[in-house]
N, C-alpha and C positions, 0 to 999 in steps of 0.2 A: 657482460657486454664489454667486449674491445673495442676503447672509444679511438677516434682519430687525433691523437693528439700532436699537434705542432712541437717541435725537439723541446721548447719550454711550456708548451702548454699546461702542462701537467701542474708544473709550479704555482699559475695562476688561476689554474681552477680549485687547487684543494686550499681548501682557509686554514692554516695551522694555527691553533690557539696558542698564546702566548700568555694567558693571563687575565689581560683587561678587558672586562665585560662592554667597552666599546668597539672591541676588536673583534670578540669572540663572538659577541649574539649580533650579527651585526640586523637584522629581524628587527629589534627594540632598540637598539643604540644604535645612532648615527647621526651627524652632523648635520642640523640645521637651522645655525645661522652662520651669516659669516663669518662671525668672531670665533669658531667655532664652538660654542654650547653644543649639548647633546640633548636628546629628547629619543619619543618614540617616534619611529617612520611606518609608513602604512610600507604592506608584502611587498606588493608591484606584482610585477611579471616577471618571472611565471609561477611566481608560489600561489598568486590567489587563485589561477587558474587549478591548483593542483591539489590547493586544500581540500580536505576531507569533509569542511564545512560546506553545508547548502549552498548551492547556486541556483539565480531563479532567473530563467531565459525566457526576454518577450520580443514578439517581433510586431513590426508597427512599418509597414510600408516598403520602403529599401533599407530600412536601417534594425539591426539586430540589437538589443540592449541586454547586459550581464550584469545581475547584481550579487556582490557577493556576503556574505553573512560574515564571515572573515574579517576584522577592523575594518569594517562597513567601507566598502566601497563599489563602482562597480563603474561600466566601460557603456558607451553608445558606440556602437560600428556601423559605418553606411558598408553597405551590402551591394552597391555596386558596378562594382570592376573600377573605383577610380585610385588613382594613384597617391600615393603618400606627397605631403604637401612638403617642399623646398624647405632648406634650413631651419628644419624642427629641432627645439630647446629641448633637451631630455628630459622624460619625467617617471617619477614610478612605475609606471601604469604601458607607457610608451604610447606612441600614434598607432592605430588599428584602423587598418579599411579591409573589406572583404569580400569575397562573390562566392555564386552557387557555381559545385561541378557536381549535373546530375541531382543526388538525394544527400550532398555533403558539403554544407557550411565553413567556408576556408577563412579563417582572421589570418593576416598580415601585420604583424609586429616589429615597430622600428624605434627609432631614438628611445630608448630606456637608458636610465641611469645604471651606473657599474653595481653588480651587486651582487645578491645570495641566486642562483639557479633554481634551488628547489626549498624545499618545505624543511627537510632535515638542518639545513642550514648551515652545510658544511662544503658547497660547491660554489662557485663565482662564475659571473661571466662578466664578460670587459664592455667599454662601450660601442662594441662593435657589434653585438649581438643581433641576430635576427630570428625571430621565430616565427612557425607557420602551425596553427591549430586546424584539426580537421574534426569538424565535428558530424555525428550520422545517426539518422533515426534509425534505429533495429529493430523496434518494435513500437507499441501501444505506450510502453512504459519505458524504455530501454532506449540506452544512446553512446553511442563509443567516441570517444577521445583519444585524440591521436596528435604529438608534439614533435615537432622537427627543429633541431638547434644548430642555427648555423650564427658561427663565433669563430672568424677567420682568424681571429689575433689568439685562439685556444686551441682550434681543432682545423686539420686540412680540407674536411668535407664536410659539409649536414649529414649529423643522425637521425634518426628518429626511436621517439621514446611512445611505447604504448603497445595496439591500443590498451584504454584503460574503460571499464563499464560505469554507465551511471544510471540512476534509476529515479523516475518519476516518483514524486512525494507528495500529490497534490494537499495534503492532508496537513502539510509543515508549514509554517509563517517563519520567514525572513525574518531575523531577530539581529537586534546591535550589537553589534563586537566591536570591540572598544580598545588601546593601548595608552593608558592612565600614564601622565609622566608625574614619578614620583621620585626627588630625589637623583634623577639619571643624571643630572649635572655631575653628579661625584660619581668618580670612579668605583669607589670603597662602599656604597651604596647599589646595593643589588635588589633593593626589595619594590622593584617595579612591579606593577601590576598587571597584570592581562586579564582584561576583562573580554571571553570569548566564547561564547555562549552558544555550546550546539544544544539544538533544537528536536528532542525525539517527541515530541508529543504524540499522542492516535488522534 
């Protein structure tokens, strides 16, 4: 794929490793506190979205809920049509409001914190990102995903990435996945833990 890239964009999405496993995995190392310590940080958006771990999707009135098996966490989305709320703090995760077009589930993605793009851990986006998920029932068991990344300060247009298939597990239990800090304070110290638990039970 020929992404759109802004004459520097290029710069700012590819993460060149240097060495320091603060810099390199930024996934498990990153800053937080303010004196800057290191620890481990939950994915955010849009890795949790993209993991290959379980997700378990419930709906409860206007509002959609996503949990993800992934360093446990997961999103409540009001379903809508309401607007993202005024001077949102960024957070891992970002602000999600959503609505239905037709037989397809749209989330709306805002204030995220600057960070990894995807799952391989080798893409950024800035804090100007915005994304749009399209989610669609195909079948009984069957649901397509579909990701649109617009990140004006990287790219001149929204792409979109997908779709991608996913399939009905009713048979699986949601399991904890975890990111143990061990040690992450030291740079020379790599032996953090991940505790991530896919789940194939029958």
């Amino acid at each position: 794929m020929n992404l759109p890239f802004q004459p520097s964009g290029m710069d700012q999405w590819l993460l060149k490793p240097n060495g320091d496993p603060h810099h390199d995995r930024p996934m498990f190392y990153a800053p937080v506190t303010k004196g800057g310590d290191f620890g481990c940080r939950p994915p955010g958006m849009p890795q949790s979205a993209l993991t290959a771990n379980a997700q378990q999707f419930l709906q409860q009135g206007e509002y959609l809920a996503i949990v993800y098996e992934g360093i446990h966490s997961g999103r409540i989305i009001p379903m809508d049509g309401r607007p993202h709320p005024a001077d949102l703090e960024p957070t891992f995760l970002g602000n999600s409001v959503g609505h239905y077009e037709g037989d397809t589930a749209v989330v709306d993605t805002v204030a995220i914190r600057p960070g990894m793009s995807d799952v391989g851990g080798r893409h950024m986006h800035s804090d100007a990102v915005h994304y749009i998920e399209r989610y669609r029932r195909t079948g009984p068991k069957t649901m397509t995903f579909e990701l649109t990344t617009d990140d004006p300060k990287i790219f001149t247009k929204p792409w979109t990435s997908g779709p991608w298939k996913m399939e009905l597990r009713p048979e699986w239990t949601i399991l904890e996945g975890n990111c143990e800090d061990d040690g992450l304070d030291d740079p020379e110290k790599q032996d953090f833990k991940l505790l991530d638990y896919l789940h194939h039970s029958k």
